[in-house]
N, C-alpha and C positions, 0 to 999 in steps of 0.2 A: 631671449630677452633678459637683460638684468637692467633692477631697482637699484636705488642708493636711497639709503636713510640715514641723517646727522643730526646730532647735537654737540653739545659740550659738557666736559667735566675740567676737573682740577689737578693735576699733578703738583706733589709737595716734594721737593730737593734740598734736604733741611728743612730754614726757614721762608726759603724762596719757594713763590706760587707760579706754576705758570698751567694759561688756560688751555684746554687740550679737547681740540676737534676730533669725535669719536664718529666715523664713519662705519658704515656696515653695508657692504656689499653682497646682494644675494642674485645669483647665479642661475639660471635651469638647469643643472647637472646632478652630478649626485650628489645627494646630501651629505654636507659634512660641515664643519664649523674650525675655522682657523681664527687667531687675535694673535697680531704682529703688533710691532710698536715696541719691543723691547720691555715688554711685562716681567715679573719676578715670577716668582712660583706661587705666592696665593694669585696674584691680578691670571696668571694661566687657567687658574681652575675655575676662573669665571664661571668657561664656557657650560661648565658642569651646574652651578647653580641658577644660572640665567636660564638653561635650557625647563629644570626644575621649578622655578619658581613660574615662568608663563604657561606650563601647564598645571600647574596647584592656581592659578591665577583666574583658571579658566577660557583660556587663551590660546589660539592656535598656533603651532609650531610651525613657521614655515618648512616645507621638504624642499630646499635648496643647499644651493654650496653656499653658506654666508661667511665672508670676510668682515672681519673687524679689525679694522685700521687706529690707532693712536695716533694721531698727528700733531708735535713732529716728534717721526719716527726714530729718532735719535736721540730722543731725552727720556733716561731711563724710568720706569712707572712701577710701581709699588704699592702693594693692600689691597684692598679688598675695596673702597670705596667708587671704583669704574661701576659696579656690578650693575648697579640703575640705569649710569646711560648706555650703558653696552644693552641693555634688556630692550631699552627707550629707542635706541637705531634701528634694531635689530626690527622693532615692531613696525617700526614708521617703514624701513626699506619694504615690509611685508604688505603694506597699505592696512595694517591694524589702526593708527593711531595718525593723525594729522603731518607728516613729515613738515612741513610748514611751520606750524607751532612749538613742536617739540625741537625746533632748530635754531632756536632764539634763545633757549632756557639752559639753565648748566642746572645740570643732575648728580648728588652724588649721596652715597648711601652702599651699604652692605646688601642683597637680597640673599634668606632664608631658603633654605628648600620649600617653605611651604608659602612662602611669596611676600611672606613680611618684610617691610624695611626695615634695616638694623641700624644702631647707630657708628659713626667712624672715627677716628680721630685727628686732628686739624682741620676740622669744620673754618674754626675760626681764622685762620688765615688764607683757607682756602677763598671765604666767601668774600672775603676782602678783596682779594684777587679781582675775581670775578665784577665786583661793584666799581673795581678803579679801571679795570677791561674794558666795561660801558653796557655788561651784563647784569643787570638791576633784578631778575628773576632766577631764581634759585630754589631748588625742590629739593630739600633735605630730609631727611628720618624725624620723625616725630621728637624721638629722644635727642637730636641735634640742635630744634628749633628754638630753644631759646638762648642757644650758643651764638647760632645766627643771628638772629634779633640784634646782636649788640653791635652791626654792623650798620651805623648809619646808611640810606640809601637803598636800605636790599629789600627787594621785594618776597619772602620768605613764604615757600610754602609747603606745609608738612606734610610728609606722605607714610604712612602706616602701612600698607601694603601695595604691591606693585597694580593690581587690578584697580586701585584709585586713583594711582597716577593714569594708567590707560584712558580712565573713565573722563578724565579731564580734557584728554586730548581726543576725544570725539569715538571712543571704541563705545561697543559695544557689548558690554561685562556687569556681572551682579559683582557689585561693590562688598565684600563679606565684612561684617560686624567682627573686628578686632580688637585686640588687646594690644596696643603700641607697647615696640618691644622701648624700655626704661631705656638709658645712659647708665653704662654701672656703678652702681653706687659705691662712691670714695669716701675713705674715713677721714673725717670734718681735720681738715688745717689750721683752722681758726682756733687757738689755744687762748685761756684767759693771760693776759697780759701781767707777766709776773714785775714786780715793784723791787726796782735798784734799791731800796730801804730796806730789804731783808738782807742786805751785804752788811755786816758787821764791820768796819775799822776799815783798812785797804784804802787809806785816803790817793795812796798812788795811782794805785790800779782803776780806783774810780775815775780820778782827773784821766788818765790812758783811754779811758771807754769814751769819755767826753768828748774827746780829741778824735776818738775814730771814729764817732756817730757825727760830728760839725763836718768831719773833711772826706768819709768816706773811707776810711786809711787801712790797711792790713795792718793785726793787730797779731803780736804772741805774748802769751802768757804762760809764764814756767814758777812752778814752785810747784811747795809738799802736800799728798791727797790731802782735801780737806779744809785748803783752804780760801775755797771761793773761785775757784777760778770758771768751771762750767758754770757758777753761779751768773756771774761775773757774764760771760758770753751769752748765756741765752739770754741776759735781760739789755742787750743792745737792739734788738728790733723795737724793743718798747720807744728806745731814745730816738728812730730814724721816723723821720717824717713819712707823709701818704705819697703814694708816686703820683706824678702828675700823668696826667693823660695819655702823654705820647711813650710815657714807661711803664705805665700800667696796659696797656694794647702791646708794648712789646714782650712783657714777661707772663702774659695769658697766653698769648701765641707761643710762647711757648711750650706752659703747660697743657696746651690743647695738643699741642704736637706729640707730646708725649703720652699724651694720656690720663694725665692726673689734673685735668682741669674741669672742677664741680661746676656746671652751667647755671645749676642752681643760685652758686652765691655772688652770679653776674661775673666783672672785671675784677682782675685781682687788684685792689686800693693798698693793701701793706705790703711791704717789700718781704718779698719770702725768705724762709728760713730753712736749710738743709744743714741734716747733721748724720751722714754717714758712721757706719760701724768701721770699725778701721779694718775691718776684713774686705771691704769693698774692692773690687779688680776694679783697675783702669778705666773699662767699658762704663762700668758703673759714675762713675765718676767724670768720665769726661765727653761718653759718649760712645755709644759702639754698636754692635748687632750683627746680624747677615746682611745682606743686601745695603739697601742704604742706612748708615748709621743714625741712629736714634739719639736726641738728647739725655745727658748723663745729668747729675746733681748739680756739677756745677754752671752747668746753662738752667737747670729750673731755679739756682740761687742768682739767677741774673734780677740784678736793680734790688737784690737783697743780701742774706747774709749766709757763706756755706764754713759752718763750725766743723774744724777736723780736732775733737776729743783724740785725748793720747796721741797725737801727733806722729811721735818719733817712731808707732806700733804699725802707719800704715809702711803700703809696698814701697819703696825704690822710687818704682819705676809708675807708682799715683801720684807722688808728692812731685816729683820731675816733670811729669805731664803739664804740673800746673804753672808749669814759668809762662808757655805763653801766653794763656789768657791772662794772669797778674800783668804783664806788659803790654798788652796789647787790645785786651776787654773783650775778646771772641775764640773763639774754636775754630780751627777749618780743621777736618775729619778727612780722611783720604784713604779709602777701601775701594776695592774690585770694582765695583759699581760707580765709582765716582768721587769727588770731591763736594764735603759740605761744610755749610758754613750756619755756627749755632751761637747768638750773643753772650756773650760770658761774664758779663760786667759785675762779678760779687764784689765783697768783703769779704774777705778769708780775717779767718780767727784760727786760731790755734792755739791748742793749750796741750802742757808737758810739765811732765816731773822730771825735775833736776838729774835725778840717777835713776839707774835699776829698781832700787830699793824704794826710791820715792822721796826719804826722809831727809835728802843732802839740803841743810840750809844756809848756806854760806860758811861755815865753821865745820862742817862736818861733822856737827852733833848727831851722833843715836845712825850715822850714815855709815853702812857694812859695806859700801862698794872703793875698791882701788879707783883710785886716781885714773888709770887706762879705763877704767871700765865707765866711769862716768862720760869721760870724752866719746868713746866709743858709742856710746847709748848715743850721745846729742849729736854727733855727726850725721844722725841719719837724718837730720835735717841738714842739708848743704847747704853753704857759703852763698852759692850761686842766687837760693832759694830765698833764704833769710836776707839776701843783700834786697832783693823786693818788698820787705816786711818790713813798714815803715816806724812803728812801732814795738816796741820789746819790751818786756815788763817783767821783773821779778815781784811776785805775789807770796809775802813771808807770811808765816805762822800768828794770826791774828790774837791778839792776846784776850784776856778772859775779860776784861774791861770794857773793850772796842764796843762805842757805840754805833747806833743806825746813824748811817747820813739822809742826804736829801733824797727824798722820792724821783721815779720813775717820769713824773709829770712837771714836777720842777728841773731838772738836768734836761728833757725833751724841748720845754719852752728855748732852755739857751741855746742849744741846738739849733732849732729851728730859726731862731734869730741871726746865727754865725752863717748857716747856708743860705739865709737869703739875702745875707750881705758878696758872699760868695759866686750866686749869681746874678747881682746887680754888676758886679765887677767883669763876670763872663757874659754877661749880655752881647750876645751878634756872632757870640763862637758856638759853636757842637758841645762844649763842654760844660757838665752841671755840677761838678764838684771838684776841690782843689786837687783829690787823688788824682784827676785823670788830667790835667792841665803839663803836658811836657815841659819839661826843662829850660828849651828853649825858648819858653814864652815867656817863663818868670825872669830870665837872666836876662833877657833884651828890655826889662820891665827894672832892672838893677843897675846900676852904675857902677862900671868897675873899681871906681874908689872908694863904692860905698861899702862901713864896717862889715856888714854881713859878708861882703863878697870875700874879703880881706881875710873873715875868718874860717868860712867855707875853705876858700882856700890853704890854710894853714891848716886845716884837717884835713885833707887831701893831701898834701906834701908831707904829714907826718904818718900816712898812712891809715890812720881813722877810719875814713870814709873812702869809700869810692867813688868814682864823679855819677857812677848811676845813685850813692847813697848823698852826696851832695844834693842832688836834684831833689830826693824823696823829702829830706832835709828844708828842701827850701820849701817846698810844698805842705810840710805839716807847719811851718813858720809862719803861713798865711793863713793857714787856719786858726794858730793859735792868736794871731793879731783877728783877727774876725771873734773871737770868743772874746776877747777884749775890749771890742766895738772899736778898733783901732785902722788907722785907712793903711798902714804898711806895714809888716814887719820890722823888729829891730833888733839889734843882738840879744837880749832877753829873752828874743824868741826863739834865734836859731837856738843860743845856747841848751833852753828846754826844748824844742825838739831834739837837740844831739843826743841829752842824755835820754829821753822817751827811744831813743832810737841806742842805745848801747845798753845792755843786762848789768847791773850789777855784779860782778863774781862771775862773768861771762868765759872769764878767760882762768877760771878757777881749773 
């Protein structure tokens, strides 16, 4: 005679959810325990704590052959958060636990050797999943649950050890007085919002930040230590507006994915901030691991900002990585295990010293590096790279006079004012800011007789620009008419975006 017992859990593939039928087949033969479904090496060792946790549970182990199925068995499974409904089938096939009830519910959670639930990570898109599937009940880890919570529609219910889950579904078990295992505690992301008013002088480089916080825009910044420029970059999140709703659900979901998302401080409302050591690998950085690849820095700086200090110090082959997501706003990842796909949407900032030495300021004052050796330092930023970086900015030697400008909260208002002109005008398209608006929408939006085009094009035939730097071109030109309350661009504008987009002494 054999039983079958079902529920449901969550498989994560990246950012994609899909709902996963956990069958458990138990047998009259000899005892033994198999999970197919194309599990990794932790979802394998289930069978080792499931078996542990329903005898710390109080709980009888069935003595049969039980299979556990994943279904479908061809979409690869990963972690540790199966361990609940695999425990959960396994009972129900046994006639422990109501198989009727527990077959409507999605389960997901870590189980301990000694039968606690643990908490997981991608609660939050999991359980998304599951509510837009038309599974509105979902049994999560204590330390999950108010991750869940934030999922409109979900019926949420926290389970601290596995003999409480049982006790729900109709077994027969002393419920033990536990200590819910915590979520681990993350050190607070929330920093006090430092004030653009402690920038001394840099009237440039201030108008440059202005212009990449209105349009969204890649920004570098090159000059000698010392003179504002990490200043400079980290007081840009202060100038970016709250994400709206449907960006704030997409860049939690992210950090839940990875694991750096505090449940405690709800949705994430400001656009995040990553700022890599420039020793960082690739993996780091873009995303990587065993099995199925994990979100890197610059998917948790999606719908915010990933600063790469000293620039020219990271690898080759991190700074290269980065082309496709600057062009494209995502990652697809593509390891042994599969192909995945992680939003990428930042604002890349970048800051660099001119030379070796640091000190090269246009003139070569107090600067000990050859000519070869400067070029050679700046190359490690490539053409390909920088022809993406719509912004450029040389950040000179501040003089002792240089007063404070405007605050943090005045340059934000304008801001704020240029993007919601920005998307009145993108109203009914996917796109929320003028960085992400291609080329071809702005040109079909221009008349070929009109100046701007005229002169675009005479920077492209003089070799200036490139037509992917035309485009980026046109793109901070509509930004810069939005901070002017202006309905179009006009050559005043491209012109200032040209030069926001060429270094001074670039070619030094």
């Amino acid at each position: 005679m054999t039983v079958l017992g079902r529920t449901r859990a969550v498989a994560l593939v990246g950012m994609r959810a899909h709902l996963i039928e956990v069958e458990a087949h138990l047998a009259a033969s000899l005892p033994a325990f198999s999970l197919v479904g194309l599990p990794d090496a932790a979802l394998s060792e289930a069978r080792d704590r499931v078996r542990a946790a329903v005898a710390c549970a109080g709980l009888t182990w069935p003595n049969r052959r039980i299979t556990v199925n994943l279904s479908p068995a061809t979409l690869p499974k990963s972690g540790s958060g199966f361990d609940l409904a695999v425990a959960v089938a396994v009972l129900a096939g046994a006639g422990v636990v109501d198989p009727n009830k527990v077959s409507s519910a999605v389960h997901l959670g870590e189980l301990g050797l000694d039968g606690r639930v643990r908490p997981v990570p991608g609660v939050l898109p999991a359980v998304a999943e599951a509510v837009a599937a038309g599974c509105s009940r979902v049994v999560v880890p204590a330390g999950n649950a108010a991750e869940a919570r934030l999922i409109p529609g979900a019926e949420v219910a926290e389970a601290d050890h596995l003999a409480r889950v049982a006790s729900w579904y109709g077994a027969d078990v002393t419920v033990p007085d536990v200590v819910p295992v915590a979520y681990p505690a993350l050190a607070s992301t929330e920093a006090a919002v430092a004030d653009l008013a402690d920038v001394l002088g840099q009237d440039d480089a201030r108008r440059g930040l202005e212009v990449a916080a209105a349009g969204a825009h890649h920004l570098l910044l090159v000059g000698p230590p010392g003179t504002g420029k990490t200043m400079l970059a980290r007081r840009l999140p202060g100038l970016l507006p709250d994400l709206d709703e449907e960006a704030s659900v997409e860049a939690t979901s992210v950090h839940s994915v990875a694991g750096t998302f505090d449940p405690a401080q709800g949705l994430l409302r400001r656009p995040p901030f990553e700022d890599p050591h420039h020793t960082a690998s690739p993996a780091a950085i873009v995303g990587g691991g065993t099995g199925v690849a994990r979100p890197g820095a610059a998917s948790r700086a999606h719908r915010g900002v990933l600063f790469l200090d000293e620039a020219p110090h990271f690898a080759t082959q991190v700074l290269q990585s980065l082309r496709q997501p600057l062009e494209h706003g995502e990652l697809v990842l593509h390891r042994a295990a599969g192909a995945v796909r992680y939003p990428a949407r930042f604002q890349l900032v970048m800051a660099a010293n001119p030379c070796p030495c640091g000190r090269y300021a246009g003139k070569g004052v107090g600067c000990t590096c050859r000519a070869e050796a400067r070029r050679r330092y700046f190359s490690r930023l490539s053409g390909p790279l920088l022809d993406r970086v719509d912004l450029q900015l040389e950040v000179p030697p501040p003089r002792s006079s240089s007063a404070a400008g405007e605050g943090t909260a005045q340059v934000a208002t304008r801001v704020a004012q240029a993007r919601g002109r920005a998307r009145a005008r993108l109203a009914g398209t996917r796109w929320l800011t003028n960085a992400e608006v291609p080329g071809a929408w702005l040109r079909a939006r221009t008349a070929r007789d009109d100046p701007i085009t005229r002169e675009l094009g005479e920077a492209v035939d003089r070799g200036w620009l490139s037509l992917r730097g035309a485009d980026r071109v046109l793109r901070v030109a509509w930004t810069l008419a939005d901070l002017a309350g202006e309905e179009r661009p006009g050559v005043d504008h491209v012109g200032e975006a040209m030069m926001l987009r060429t270094r001074a002494g670039a070619h030094d």
